[in-house]
TITI-804664 format. One record per residue: residue in one letter; x, y, z of N, C-alpha, C, O, CB in turn. Coordinates in steps of 0.001 Angstrom, whole numbers, padded with zeros to 6 digits, always signed. Glycine has a CB too. Layout:
BEGIN
AXYZXYZXYZXYZXYZ;...
//
This chain:
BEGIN
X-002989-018586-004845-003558-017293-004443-002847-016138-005152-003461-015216-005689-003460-017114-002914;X-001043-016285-005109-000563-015367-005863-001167-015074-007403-001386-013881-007611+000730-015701-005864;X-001399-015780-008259-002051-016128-009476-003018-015330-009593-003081-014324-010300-002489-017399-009605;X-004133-015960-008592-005485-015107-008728-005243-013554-008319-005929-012767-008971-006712-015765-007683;X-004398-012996-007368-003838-011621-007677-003351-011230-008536-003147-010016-008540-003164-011244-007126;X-003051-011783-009336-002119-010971-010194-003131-011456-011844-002563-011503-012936-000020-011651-010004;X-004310-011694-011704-005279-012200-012512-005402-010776-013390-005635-009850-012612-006691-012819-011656;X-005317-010350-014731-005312-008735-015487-006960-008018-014877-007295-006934-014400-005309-008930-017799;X-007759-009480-015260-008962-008772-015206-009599-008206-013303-010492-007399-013042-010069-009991-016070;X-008680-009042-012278-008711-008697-011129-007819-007304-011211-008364-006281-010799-008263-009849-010229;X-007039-007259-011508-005784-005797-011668-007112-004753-012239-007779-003981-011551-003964-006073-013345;X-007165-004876-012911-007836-004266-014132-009170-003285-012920-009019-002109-012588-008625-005875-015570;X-010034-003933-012605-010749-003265-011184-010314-002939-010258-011123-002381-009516-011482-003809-010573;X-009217-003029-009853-008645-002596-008966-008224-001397-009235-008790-000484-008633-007860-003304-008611;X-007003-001010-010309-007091+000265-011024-008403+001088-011304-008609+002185-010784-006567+000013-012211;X-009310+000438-012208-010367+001255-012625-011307+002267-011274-011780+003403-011229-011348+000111-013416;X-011197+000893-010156-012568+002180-008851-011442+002588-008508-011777+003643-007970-013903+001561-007125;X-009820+002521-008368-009123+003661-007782-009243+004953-008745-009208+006077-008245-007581+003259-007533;X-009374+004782-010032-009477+005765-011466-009984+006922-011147-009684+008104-010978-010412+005256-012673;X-011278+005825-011109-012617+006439-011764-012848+007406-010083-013248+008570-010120-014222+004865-012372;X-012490+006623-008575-012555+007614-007359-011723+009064-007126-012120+010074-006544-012148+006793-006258;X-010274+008779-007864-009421+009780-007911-009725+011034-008836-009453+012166-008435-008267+009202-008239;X-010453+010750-010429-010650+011021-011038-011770+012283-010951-011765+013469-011283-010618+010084-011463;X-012708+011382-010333-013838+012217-009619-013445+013464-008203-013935+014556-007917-014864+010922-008968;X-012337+012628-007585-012195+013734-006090-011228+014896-007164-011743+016012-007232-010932+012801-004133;X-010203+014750-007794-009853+015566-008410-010427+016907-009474-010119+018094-009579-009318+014882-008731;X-011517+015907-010234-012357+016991-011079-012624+018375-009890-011949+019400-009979-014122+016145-011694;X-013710+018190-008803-014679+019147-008081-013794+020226-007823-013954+021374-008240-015398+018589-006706;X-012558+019691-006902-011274+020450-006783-010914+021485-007552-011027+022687-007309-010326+019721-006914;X-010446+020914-008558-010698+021521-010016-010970+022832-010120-010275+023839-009978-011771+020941-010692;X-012384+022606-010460-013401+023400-010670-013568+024406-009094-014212+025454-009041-014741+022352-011124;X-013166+024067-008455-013406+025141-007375-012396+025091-005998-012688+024795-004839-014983+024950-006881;X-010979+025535-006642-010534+025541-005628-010277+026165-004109-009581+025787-003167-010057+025448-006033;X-011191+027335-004320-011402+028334-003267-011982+027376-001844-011746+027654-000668-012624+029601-003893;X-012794+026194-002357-013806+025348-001361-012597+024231-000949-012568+023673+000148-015481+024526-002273;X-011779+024048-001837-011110+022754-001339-010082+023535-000516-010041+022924+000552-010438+021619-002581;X-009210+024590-000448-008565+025528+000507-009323+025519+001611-009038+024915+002645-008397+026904+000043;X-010555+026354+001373-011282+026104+002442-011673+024548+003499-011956+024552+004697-012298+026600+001876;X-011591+023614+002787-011431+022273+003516-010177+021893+004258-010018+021517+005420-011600+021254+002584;X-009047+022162+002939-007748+021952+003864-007492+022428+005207-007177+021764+006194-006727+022454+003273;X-007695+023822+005086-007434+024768+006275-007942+024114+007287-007419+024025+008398-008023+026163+006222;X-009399+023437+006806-010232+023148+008330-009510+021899+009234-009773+021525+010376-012051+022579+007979;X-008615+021464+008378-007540+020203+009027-006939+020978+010641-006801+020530+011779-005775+019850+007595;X-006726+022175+010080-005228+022545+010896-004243+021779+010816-003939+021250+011885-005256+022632+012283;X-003415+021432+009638-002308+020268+009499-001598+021347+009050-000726+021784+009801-002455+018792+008485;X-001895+022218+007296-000946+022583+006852-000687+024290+007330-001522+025043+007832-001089+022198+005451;X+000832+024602+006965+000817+026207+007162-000056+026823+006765-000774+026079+006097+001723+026890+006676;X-000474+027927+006797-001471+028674+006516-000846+029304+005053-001824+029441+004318-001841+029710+007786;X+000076+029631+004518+001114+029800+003235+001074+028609+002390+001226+028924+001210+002701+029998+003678;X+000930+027412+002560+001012+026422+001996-000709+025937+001302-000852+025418+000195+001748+025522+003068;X-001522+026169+001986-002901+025676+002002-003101+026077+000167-003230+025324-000798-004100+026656+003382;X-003053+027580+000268-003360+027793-001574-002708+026978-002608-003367+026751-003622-002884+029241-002125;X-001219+026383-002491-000552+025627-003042-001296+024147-002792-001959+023663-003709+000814+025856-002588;X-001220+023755-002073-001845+022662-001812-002895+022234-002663-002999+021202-003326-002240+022742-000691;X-003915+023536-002488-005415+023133-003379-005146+023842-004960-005952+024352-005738-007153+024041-002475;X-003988+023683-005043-004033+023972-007037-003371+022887-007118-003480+022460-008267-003142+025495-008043;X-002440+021906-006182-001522+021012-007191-002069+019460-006621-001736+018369-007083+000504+021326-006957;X-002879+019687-005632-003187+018299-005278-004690+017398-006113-005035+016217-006062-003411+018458-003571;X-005211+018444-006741-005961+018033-007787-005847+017643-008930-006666+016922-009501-006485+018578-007961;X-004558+018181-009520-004122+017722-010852-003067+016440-010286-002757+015577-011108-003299+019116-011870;X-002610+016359-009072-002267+014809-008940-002932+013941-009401-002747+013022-010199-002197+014357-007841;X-004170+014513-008512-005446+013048-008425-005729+012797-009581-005253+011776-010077-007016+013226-007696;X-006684+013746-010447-006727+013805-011596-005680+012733-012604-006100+011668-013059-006566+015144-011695;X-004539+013153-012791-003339+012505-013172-003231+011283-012849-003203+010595-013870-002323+013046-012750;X-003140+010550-011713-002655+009339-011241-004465+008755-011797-004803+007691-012315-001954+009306-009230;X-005136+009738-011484-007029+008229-012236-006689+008257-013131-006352+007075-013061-009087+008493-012448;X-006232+008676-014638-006229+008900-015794-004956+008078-016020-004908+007238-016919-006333+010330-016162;X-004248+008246-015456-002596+006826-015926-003526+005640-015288-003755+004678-016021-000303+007021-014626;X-004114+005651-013872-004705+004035-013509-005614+003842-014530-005631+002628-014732-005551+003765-011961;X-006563+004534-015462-007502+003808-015685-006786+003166-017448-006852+002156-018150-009085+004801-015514;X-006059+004699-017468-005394+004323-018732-004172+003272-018894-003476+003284-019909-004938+005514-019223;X-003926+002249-017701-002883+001418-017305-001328+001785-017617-000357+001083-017900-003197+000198-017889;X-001501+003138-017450+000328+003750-017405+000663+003926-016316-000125+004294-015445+000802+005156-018037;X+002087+003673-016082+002374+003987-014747+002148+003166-013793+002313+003696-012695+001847+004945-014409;X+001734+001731-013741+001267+001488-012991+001467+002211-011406+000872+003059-010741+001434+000440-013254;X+002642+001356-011250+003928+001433-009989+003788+002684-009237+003640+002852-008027+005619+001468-010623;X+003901+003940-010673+003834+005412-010355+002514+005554-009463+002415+005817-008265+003770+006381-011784;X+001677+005335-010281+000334+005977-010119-000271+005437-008415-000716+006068-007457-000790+005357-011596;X-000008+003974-008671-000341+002904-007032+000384+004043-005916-000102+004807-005082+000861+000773-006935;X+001719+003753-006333+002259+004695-005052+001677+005805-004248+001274+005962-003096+003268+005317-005427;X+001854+006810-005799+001219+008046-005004+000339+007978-004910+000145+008060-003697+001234+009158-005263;X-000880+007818-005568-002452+007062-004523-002646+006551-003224-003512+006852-002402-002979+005836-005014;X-001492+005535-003130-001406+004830-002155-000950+005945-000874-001536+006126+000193-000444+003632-002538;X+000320+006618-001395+000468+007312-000202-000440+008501-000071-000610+008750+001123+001818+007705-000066;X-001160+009420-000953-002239+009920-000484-003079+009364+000690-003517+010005+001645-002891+009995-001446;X-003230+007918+000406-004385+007867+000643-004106+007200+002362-004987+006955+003187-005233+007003-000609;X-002807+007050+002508-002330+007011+004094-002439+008137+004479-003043+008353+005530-000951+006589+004477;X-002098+008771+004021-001973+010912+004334-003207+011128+004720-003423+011989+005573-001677+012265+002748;X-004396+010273+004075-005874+010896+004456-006336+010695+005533-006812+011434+006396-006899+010533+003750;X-006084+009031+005404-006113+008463+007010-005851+009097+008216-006548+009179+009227-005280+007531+007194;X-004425+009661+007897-003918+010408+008465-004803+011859+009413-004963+012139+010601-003085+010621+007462;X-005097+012320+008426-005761+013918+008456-006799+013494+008986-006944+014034+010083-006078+014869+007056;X-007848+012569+008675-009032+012098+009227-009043+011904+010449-009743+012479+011282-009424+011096+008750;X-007999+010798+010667-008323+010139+012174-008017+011520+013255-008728+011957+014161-007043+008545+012589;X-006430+012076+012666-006504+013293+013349-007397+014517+013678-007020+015290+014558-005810+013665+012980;X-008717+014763+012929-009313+015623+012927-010288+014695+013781-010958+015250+014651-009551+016316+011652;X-010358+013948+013679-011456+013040+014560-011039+013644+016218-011586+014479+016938-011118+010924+014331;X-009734+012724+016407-008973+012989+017693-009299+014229+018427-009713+014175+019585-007548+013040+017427;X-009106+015495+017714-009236+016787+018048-010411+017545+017811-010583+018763+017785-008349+017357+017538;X-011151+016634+017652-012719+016586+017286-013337+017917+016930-014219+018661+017358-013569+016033+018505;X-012443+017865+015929-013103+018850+014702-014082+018219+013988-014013+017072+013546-012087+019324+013588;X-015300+019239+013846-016217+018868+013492-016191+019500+011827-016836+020478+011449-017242+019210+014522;X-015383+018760+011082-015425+019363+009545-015994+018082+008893-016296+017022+009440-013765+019906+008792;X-016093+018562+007129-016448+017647+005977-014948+017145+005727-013994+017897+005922-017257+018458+004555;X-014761+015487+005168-013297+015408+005029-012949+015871+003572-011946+015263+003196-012759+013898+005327;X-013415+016717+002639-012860+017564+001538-012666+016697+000353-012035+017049-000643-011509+018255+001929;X-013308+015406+000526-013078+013872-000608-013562+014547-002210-012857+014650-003213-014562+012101-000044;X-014771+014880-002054-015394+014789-003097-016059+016499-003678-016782+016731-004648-016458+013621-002719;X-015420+017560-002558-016198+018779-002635-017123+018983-001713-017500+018195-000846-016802+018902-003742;X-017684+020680-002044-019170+020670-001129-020052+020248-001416-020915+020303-000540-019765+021612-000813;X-020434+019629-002622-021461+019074-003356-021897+018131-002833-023093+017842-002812-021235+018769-004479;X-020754+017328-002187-020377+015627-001796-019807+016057-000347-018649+015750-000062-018936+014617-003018;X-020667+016816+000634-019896+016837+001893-019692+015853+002531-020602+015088+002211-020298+017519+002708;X-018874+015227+003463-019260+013906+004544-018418+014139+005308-017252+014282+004941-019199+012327+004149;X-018860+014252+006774-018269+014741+007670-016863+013035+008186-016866+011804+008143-019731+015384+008889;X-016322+013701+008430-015171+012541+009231-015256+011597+009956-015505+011854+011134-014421+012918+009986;X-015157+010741+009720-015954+009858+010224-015076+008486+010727-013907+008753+010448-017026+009606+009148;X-015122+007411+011222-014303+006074+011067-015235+005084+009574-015150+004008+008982-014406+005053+012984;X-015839+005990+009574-016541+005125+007883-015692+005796+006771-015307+004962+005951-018621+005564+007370;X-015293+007054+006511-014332+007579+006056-013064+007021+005876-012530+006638+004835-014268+008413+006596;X-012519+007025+007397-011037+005952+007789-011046+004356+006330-010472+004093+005273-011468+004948+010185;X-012258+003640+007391-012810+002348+006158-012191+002289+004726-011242+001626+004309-014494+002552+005748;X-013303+003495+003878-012995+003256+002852-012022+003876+002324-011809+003757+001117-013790+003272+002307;X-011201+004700+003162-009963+004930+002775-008838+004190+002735-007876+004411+001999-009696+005687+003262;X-008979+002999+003797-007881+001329+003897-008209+000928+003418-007424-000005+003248-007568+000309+004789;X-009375+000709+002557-009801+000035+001645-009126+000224+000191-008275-000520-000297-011080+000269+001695;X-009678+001359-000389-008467+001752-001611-007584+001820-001163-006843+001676-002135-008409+002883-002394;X-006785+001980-000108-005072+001865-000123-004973+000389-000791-004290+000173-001792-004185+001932+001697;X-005882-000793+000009-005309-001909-000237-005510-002130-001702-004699-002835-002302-005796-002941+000620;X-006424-001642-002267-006320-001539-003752-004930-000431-004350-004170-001032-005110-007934-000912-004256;X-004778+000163-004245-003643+000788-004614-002387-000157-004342-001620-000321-005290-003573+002105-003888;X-002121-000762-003191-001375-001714-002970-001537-002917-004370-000672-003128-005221-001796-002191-001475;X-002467-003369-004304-002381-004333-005123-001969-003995-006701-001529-004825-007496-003604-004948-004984;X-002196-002678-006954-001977-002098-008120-000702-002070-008539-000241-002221-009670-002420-000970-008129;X-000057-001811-007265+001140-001697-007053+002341-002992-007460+003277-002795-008234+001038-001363-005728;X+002075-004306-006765+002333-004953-006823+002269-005807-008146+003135-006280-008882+002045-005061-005988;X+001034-005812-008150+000194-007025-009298-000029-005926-010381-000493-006506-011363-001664-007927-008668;X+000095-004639-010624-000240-004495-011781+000900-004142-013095+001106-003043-013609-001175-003580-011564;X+001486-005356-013398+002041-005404-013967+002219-004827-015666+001176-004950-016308+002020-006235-013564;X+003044-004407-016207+002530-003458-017691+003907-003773-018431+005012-003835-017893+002175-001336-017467;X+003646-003936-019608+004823-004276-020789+005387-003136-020981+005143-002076-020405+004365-004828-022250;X+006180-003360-021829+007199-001923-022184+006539-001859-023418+007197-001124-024155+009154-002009-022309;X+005572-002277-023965+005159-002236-025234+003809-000956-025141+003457-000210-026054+004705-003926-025730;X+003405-001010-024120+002107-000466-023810+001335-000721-022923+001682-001688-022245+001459-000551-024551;X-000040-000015-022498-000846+000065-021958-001241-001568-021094-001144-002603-021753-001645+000712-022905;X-001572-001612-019958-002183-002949-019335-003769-003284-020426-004715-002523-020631-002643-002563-017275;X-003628-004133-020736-004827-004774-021258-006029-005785-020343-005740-006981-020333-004210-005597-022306;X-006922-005512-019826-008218-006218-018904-007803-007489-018882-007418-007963-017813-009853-006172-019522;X-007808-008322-020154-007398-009297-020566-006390-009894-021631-006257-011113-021739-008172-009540-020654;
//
């Protein structure tokens, strides 16, 4: 079983939909961070001083960590902080659930609203456990880049 985890071309997808998901929640951000402030805030998690910081540097994470996963740098790096994002979301989610705030969870933009949900929660343990595995199994030479195969 260890084997078939640690298979390049199993690694290899595992990185790529964490990539290509991070890649994407990061772009919208991006491009409009006035809306993703506006999402944070609706948490009530962070200071109210912190929220503008938040939505300029947490996009060029995401951004950053899809672009080392898809580009197989970093593995270790990139799994982690994905990974722990993506407990943090859990986090914010289930909590906004609890206190039943009725917001969008801020994943993908306003473009891509979706309110909070335990389907949210889902596919958010879901890529962790891919980030996990990235983590673990995605192993990379000192020579370069992870290769599919």
């Amino acid at each position: 079983m260890t084997m078939l985890l640690r298979h390049p071309v199993l690694v290899f997808f595992s990185r790529a939909i964490l990539g290509v998901v991070f890649i994407l929640a990061g772009m919208d951000k991006i491009l409009y961070p006035e809306a993703f402030a506006a999402s944070i805030e609706a948490y009530k998690l962070a200071p109210y001083a912190w929220i503008n910081l938040i939505a300029l540097i947490l996009p060029w994470l995401e951004l950053i960590c899809g672009v080392f996963l898809l580009g197989g740098v970093h593995l270790k790096g990139s799994g982690a902080i994905v990974g722990s994002l993506l407990v943090f979301f859990i986090f914010a989610v289930i909590s906004a659930m609890l206190r039943e705030l009725k917001i969008d969870c801020g994943c993908f933009g306003k473009e891509h609203a979706t309110p909070v949900s335990w389907m949210k929660v889902l596919e958010n343990a879901c890529l962790t456990l891919l980030s996990i595995h990235v983590f673990f199994c995605g192993n990379r030479s000192a020579d370069g880049p992870e290769t599919p195969l």
